[in-house]
VONULO-76740 format. One record per residue (C-alpha): residue in one letter; y, z, x. Coordinates in Angstrom, 3 decimals, decimal comma. Example, Ala and Ser with C-alpha at 12.3 -4.5 7.8 and 13.67 -1.06 7.14 Angstrom:
2
<r resn="A" c2="-4,500" c3="7,800" c1="12,300"/>
<r resn="S" c2="-1,060" c3="7,140" c1="13,670"/>
//
This chain:
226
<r resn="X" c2="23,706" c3="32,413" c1="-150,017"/>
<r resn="X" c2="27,405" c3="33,502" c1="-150,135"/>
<r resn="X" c2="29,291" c3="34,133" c1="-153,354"/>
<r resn="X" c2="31,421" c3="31,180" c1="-152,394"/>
<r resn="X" c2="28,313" c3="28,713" c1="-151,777"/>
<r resn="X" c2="26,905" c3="30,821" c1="-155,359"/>
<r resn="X" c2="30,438" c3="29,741" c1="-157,112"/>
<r resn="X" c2="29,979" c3="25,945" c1="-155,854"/>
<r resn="X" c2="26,760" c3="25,551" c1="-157,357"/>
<r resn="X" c2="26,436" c3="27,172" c1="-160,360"/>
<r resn="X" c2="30,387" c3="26,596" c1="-161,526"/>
<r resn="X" c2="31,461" c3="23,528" c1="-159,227"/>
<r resn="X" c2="29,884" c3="20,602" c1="-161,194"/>
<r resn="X" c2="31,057" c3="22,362" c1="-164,304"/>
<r resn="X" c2="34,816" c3="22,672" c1="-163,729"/>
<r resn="X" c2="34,711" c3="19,369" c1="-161,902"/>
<r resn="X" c2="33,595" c3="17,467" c1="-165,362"/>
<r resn="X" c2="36,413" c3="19,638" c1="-166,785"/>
<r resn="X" c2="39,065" c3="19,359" c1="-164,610"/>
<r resn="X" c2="37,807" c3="16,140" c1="-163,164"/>
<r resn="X" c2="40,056" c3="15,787" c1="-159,729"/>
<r resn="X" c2="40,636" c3="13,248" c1="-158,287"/>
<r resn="X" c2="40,822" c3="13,424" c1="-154,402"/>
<r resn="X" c2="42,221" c3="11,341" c1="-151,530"/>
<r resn="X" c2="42,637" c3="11,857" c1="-147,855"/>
<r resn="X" c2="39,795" c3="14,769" c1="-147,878"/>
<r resn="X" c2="38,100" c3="13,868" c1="-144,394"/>
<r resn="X" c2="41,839" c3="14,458" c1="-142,783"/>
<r resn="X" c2="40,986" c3="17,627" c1="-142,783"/>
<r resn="X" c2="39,236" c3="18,894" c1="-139,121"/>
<r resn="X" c2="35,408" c3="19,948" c1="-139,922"/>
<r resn="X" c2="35,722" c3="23,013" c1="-137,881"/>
<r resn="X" c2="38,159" c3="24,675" c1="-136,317"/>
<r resn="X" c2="40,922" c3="26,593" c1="-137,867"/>
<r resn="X" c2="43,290" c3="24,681" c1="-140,055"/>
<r resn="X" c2="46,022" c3="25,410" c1="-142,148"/>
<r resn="X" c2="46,417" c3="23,895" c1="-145,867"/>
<r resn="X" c2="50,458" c3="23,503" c1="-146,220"/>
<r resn="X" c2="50,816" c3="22,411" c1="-150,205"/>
<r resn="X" c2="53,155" c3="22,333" c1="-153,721"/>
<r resn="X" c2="52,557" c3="24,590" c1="-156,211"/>
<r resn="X" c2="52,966" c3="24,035" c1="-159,830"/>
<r resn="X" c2="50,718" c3="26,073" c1="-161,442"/>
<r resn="X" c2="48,479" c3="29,282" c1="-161,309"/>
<r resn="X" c2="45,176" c3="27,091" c1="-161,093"/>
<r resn="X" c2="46,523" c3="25,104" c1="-157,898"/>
<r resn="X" c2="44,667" c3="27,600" c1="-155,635"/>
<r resn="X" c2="41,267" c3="26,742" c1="-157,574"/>
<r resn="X" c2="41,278" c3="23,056" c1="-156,579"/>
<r resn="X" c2="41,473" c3="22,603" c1="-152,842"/>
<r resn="X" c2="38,097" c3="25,144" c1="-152,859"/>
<r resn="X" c2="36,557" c3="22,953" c1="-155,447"/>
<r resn="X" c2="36,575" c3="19,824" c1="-153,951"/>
<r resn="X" c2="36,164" c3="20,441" c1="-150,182"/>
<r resn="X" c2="33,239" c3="21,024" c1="-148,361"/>
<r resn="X" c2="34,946" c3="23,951" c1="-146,165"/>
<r resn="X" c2="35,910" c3="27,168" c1="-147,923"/>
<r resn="X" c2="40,223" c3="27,596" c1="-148,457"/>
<r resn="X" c2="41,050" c3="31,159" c1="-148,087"/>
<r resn="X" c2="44,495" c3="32,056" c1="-149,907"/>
<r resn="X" c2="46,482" c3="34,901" c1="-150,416"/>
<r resn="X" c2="47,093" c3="36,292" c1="-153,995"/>
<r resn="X" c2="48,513" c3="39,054" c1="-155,808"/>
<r resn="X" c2="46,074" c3="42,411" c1="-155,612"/>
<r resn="X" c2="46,933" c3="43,204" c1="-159,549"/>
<r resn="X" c2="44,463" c3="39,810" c1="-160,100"/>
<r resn="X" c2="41,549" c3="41,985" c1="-158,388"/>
<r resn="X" c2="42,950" c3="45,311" c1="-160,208"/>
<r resn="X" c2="40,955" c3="45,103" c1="-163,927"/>
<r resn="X" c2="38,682" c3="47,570" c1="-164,377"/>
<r resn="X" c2="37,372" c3="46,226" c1="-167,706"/>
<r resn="X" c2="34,629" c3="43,519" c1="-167,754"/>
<r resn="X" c2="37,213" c3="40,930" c1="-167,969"/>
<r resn="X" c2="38,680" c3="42,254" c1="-164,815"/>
<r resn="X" c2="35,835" c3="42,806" c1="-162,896"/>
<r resn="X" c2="34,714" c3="38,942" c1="-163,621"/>
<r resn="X" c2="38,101" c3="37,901" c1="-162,530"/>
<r resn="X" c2="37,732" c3="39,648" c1="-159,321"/>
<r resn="X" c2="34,470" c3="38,267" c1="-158,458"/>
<r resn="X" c2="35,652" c3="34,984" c1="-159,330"/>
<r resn="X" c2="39,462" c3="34,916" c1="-157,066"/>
<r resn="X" c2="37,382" c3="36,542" c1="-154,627"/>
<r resn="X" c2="34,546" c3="34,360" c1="-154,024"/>
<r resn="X" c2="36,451" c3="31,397" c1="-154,291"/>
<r resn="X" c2="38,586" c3="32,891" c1="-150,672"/>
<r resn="X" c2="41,361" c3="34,943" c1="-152,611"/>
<r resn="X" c2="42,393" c3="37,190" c1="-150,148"/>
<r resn="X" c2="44,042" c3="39,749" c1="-152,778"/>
<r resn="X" c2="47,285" c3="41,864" c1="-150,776"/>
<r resn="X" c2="50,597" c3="43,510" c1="-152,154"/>
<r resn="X" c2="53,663" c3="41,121" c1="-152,093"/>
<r resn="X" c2="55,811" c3="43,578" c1="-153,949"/>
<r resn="X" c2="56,192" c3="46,236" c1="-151,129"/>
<r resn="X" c2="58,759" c3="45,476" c1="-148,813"/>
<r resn="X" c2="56,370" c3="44,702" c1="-146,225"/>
<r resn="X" c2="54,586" c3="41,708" c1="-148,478"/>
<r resn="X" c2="55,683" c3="38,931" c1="-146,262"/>
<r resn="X" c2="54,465" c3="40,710" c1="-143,122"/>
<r resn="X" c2="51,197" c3="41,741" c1="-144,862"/>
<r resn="X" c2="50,563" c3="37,872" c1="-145,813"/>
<r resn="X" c2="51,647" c3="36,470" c1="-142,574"/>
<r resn="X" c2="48,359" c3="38,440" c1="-140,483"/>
<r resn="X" c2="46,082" c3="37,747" c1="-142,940"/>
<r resn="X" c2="46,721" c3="34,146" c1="-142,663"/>
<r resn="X" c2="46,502" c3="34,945" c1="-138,496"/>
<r resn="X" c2="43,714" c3="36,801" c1="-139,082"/>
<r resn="X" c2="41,680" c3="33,998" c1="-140,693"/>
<r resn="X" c2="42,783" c3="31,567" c1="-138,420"/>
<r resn="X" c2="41,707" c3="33,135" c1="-135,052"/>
<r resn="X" c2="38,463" c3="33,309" c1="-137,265"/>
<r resn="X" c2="38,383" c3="29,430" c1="-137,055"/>
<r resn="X" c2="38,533" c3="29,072" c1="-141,114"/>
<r resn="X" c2="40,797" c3="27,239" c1="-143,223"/>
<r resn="X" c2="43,892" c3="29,002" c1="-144,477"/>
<r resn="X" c2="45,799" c3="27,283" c1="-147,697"/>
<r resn="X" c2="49,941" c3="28,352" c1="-148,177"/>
<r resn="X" c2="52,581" c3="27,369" c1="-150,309"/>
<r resn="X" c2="55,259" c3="27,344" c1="-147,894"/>
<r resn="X" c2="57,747" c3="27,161" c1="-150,905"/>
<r resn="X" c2="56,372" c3="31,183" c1="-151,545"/>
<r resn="X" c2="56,379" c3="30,625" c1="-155,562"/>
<r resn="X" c2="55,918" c3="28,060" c1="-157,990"/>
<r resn="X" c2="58,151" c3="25,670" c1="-158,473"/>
<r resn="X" c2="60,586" c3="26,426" c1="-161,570"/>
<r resn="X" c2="60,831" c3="22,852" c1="-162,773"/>
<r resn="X" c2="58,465" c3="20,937" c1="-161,108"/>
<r resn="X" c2="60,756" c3="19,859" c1="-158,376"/>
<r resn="X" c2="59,761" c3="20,801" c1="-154,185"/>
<r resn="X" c2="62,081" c3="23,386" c1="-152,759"/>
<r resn="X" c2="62,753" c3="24,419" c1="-149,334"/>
<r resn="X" c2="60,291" c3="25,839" c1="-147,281"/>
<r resn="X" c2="60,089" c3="29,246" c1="-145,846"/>
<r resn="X" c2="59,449" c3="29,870" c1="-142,247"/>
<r resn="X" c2="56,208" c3="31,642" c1="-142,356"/>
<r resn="X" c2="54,314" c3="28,035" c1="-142,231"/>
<r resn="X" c2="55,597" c3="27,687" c1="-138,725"/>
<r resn="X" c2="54,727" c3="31,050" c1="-137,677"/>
<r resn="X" c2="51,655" c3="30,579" c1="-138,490"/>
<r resn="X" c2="50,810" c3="27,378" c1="-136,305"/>
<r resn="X" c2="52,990" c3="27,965" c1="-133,759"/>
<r resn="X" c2="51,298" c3="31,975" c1="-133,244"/>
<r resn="X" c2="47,547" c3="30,154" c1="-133,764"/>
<r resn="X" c2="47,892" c3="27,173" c1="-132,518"/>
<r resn="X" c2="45,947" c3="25,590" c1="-135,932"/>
<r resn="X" c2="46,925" c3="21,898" c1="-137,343"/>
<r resn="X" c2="48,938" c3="21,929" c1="-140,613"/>
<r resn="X" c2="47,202" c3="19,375" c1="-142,866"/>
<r resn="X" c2="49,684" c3="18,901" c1="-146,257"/>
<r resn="X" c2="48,635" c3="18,019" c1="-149,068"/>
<r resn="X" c2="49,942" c3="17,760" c1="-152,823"/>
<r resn="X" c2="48,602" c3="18,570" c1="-156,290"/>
<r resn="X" c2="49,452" c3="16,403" c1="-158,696"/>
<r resn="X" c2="49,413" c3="16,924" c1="-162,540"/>
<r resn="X" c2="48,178" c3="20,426" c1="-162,462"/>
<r resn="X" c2="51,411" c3="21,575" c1="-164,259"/>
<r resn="X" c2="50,362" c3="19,311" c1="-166,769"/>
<r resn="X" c2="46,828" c3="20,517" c1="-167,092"/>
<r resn="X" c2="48,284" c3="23,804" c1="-167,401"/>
<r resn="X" c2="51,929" c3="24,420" c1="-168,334"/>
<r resn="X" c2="53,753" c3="27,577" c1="-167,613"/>
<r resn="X" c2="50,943" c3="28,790" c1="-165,136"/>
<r resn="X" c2="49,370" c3="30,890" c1="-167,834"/>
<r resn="X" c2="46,871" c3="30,137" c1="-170,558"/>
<r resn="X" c2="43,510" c3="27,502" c1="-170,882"/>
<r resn="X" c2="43,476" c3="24,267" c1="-168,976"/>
<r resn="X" c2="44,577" c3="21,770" c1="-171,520"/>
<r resn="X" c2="42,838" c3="18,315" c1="-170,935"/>
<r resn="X" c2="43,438" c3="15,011" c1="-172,365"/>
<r resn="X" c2="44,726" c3="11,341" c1="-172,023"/>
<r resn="X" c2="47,355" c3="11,397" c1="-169,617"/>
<r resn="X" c2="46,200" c3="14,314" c1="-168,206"/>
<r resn="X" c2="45,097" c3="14,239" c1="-165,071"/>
<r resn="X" c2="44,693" c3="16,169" c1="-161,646"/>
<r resn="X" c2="44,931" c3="14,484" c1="-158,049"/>
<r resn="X" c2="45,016" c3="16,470" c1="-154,941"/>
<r resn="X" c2="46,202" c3="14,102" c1="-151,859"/>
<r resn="X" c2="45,698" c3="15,431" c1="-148,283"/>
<r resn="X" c2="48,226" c3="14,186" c1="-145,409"/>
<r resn="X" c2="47,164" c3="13,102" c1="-142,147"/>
<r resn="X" c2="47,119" c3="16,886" c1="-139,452"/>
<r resn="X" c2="50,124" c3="17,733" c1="-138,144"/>
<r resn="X" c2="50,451" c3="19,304" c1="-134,603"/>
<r resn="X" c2="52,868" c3="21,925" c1="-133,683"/>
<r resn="X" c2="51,465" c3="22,839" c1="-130,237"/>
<r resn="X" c2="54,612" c3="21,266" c1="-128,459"/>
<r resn="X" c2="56,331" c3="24,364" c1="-129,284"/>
<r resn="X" c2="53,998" c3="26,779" c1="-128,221"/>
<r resn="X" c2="55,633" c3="30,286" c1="-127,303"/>
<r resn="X" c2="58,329" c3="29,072" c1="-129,298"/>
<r resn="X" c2="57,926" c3="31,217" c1="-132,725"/>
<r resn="X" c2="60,720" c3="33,459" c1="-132,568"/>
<r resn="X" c2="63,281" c3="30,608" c1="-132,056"/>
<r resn="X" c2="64,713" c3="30,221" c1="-135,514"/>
<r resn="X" c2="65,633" c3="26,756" c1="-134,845"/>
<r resn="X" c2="62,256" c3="25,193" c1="-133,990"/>
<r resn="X" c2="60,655" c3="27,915" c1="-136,784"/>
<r resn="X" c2="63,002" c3="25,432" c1="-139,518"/>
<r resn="X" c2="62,621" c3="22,548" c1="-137,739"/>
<r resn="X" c2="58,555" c3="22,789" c1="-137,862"/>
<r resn="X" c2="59,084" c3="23,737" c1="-141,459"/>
<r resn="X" c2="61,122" c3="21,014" c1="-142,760"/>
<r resn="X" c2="58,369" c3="18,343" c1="-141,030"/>
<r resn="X" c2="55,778" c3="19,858" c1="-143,073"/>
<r resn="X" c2="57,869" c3="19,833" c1="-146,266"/>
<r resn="X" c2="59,221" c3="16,390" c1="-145,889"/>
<r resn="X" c2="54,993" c3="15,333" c1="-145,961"/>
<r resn="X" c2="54,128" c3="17,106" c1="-148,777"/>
<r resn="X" c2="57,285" c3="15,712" c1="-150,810"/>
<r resn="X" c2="55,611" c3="11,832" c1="-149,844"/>
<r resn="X" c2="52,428" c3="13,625" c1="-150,434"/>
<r resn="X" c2="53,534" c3="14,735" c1="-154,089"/>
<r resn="X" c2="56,651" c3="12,112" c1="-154,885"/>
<r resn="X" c2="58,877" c3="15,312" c1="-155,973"/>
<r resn="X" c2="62,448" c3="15,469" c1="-155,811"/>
<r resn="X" c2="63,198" c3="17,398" c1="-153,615"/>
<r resn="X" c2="66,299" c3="20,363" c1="-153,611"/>
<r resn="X" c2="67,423" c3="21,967" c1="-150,389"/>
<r resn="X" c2="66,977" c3="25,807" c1="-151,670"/>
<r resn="X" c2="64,688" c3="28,897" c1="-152,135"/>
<r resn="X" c2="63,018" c3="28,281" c1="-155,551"/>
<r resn="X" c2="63,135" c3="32,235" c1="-155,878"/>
<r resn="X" c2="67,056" c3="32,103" c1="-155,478"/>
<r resn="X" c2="66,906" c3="29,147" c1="-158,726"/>
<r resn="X" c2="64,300" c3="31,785" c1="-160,503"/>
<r resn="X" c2="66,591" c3="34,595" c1="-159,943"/>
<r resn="X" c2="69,470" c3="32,984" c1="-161,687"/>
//
């Protein structure tokens, strides 16, 4: 049995009583195949529920300094991001983007599902900001559906993307999956900026019905950096 299957049945009814999701739209996504997860992010535990309530296994990238902890505390955390498909690489370096962009490939061309927040940060207020381009590079270099989807109430759950899940009344979590998008009209066409933002804005404009967000036409790392 793989850690991830391991994960799912010793943790996955217990954090599903916790966090109790509530999911719609789940058999959009293609049984096999590769696919790409295109989502919002509000919150540090966003990349926890997608793996907890689907039947395939989401890999996502995440920071390497979550895998770093050499205490007990670490090491558990490791295990943990890891087996639930944290793919753990440095987005620091000036090379981060690159480094990200062919490990999504590489899992793709693997025929697994690959989950991305094209917005490349959480969202500073809870509003959806413009995409960033590596989405479409993705689909358009693989060939692999974009199915968006939206969390909903998991900055809520857990403010400020740090600390406990808080639950409660009025606190709930629903993760809504769009209907697959294809991109394979512009095939050979990933180094032409144009199509690269057009592709990108499609997906963004689903996952802002998806979620019901306001929407702002800028980099949310541009409003962070302020």
């Amino acid at each position: 049995m793989s850690r991830f299957l391991l994960l799912k049945v010793l943790l996955g009814p217990l954090l599903k009583l916790f966090l109790r999701p509530r999911v719609e739209g789940a058999r959009r996504i293609p049984g096999t195949g590769p696919v790409i997860l295109a989502g919002n992010h509000l919150t540090f535990i966003d990349s926890i529920i997608p793996p907890l309530v689907l039947e395939r296994q989401v890999f996502f990238i995440g920071k390497d300094e979550y895998v770093k902890g050499r205490s007990l505390k670490g090491r558990l955390m490791a295990w943990f991001f890891t087996s639930v498909g944290m793919i753990p690489v440095d987005r620091d370096g000036g090379h981060g983007g690159v480094a990200a962009l062919m490990t999504g490939r590489r899992v793709l061309e693997e025929g697994k599902v690959f989950g991305i927040y094209p917005e490349g940060t959480r969202s500073p207020d809870g509003r959806l900001y413009r995409g960033r381009t590596g989405i479409a590079r993705l689909t358009l270099m693989t060939g692999a559906p974009v199915v968006p989807f939206a969390v909903i109430g998991t900055d809520q759950v857990q403010p400020g993307g740090s600390g406990l899940p808080r639950l409660g009344r009025g606190r709930r979590i629903t993760v809504r999956f769009g209907e697959p998008l294809d991109f394979t009209r512009y095939e050979g066409m990933d180094r032409d900026r144009y199509v690269l933002r057009a592709v990108t804005d499609e997906v963004m404009t689903e996952v802002m019905r998806l979620s019901g967000q306001e929407y702002v036409d800028m980099y949310a790392t541009k409003v962070k950096a302020a």
